[in-house]
C-alpha positions in Angstrom: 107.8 74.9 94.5 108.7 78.5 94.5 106.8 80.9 96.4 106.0 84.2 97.6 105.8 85.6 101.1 104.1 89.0 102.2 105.2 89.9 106.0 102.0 92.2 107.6 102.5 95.6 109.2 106.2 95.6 108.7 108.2 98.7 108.7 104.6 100.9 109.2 104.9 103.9 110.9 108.1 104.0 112.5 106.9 100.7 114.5 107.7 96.8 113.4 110.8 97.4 111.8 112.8 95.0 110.5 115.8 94.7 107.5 114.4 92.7 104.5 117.4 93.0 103.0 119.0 91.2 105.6 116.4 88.9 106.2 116.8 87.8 102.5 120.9 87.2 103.0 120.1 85.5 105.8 117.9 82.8 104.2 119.8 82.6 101.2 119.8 78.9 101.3 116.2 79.1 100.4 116.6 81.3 97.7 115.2 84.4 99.1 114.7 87.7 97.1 113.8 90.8 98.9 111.5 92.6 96.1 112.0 95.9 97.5 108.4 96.3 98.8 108.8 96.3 102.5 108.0 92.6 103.5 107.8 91.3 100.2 109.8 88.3 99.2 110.5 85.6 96.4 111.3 82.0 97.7 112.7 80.1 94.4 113.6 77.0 96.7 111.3 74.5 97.2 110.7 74.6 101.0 108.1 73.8 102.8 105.2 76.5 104.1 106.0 75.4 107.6 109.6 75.6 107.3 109.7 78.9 105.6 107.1 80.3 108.3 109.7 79.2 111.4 112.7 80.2 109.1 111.0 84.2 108.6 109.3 84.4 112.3 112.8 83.7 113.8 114.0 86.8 111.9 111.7 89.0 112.8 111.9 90.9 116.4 108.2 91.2 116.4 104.9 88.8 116.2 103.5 89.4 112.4 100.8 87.5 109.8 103.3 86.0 107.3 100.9 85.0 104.1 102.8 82.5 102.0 101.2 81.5 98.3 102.7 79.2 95.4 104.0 81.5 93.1 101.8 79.9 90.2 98.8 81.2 92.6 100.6 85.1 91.2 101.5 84.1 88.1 98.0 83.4 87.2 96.8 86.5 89.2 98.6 88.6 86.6 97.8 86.3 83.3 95.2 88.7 82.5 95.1 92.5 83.2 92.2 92.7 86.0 92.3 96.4 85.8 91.8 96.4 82.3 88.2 97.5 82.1 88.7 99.7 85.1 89.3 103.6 85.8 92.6 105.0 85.8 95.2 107.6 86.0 97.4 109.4 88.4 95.2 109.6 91.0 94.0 106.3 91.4 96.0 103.4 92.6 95.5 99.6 91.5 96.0 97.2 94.9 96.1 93.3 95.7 95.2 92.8 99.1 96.6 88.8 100.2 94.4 87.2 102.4 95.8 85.0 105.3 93.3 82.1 104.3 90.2 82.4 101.5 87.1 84.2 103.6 84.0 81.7 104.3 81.6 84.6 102.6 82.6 86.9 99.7 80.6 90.5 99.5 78.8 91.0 96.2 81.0 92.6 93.9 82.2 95.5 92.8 81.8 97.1 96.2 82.4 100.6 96.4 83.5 102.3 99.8 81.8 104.3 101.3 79.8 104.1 98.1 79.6 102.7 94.9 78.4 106.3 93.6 81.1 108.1 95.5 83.9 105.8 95.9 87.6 105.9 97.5 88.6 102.1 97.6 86.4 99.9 94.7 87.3 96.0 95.4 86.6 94.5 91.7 87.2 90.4 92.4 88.5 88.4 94.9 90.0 85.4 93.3 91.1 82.5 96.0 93.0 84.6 98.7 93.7 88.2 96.8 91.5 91.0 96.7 92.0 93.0 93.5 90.8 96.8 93.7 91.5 100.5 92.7 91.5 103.1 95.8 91.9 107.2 95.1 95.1 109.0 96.0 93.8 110.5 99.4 94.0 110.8 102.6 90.6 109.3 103.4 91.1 106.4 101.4 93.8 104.6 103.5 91.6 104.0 106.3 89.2 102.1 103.8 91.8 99.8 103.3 91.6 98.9 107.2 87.6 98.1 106.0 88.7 95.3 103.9 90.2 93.0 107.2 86.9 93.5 108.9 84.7 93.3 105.9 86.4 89.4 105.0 87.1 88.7 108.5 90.4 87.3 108.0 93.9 89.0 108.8 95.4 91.0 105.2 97.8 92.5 104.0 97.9 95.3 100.6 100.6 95.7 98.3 100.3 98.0 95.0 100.1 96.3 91.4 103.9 97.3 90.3 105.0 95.1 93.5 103.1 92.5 91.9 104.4 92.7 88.8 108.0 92.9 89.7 107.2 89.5 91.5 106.0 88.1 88.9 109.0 89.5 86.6 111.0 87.5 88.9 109.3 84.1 89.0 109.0 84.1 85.0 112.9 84.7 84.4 113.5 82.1 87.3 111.2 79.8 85.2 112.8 80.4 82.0 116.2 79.4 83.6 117.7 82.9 83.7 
């Protein structure tokens, strides 16, 4: 089955760096496709989660969480617009933060931070191991972002809604056989 893998902390702040580019031509027998996001890849071969763990570790000239999910756990992330109902515009950023595994507890939701009056990161659902939210184009917000490890208690990562959807652009034209 196809899947998607999200590399933590790579390329972030000068520190961690690594070529996904090459990383992808270097595992082309597993299908890889470097989505452009730093650390973002499409598997379309059907390999196992272990395999594709030691295959991507022994690439990597540093110690990183490697999240791997089916990529039918994103297509159905995306089936329906979760933002739909939410605020927008240019200064407010939709995120999916992956979760390593699904957190024992969930916080009652929406959950603004540092308020819900006053917020700079909103989380809005937490389906199985993503955390869907908005956070506001400053400074100030980014460290809120760091909140949402501690807050679940599990190791994650955060990639922006386009990343998602050019994922999920390329697992449906690798479905329909393009």
């Amino acid at each position: 089955m196809p899947s998607v893998v999200f590399l933590r902390a790579a390329n972030v702040g000068g520190t961690n760096r690594c070529q996904p580019a090459l990383i992808a031509k270097e595992l082309a027998k597993f299908g890889v496709v470097n989505i452009g996001a730093v650390g973002t890849f499409v598997v379309r071969e059907d390999v196992s989660e272990s395999a594709l763990r030691a295959a991507i570790s022994k690439k990597l000239p540093f110690k990183c969480e490697i999240m791997i999910c089916p990529a039918r756990d994103i297509s159905k992330l995306t089936s329906k617009d979760p933002f739909a109902r939410q605020a927008s515009g240019p200064d407010i950023t939709r995120f999916v933060s992956v979760l390593h595994k699904r957190p024992r507890a969930l916080p009652a939701l929406p959950l603004g931070l540092p308020s819900d009056d006053e917020w700079l990161l909103k989380i809005i659902a937490i389906q199985d191991r993503f955390v869907l939210g908005l956070y506001r184009r400053q400074m100030k917000a980014i460290s809120y972002l760091g909140k949402i490890e501690k807050l679940l208690g599990v190791p994650v990562t955060t990639r922006n809604w386009n990343t998602i959807e050019k994922v999920v652009k390329i697992i449906r034209q690798d479905s329909k056989g393009l």
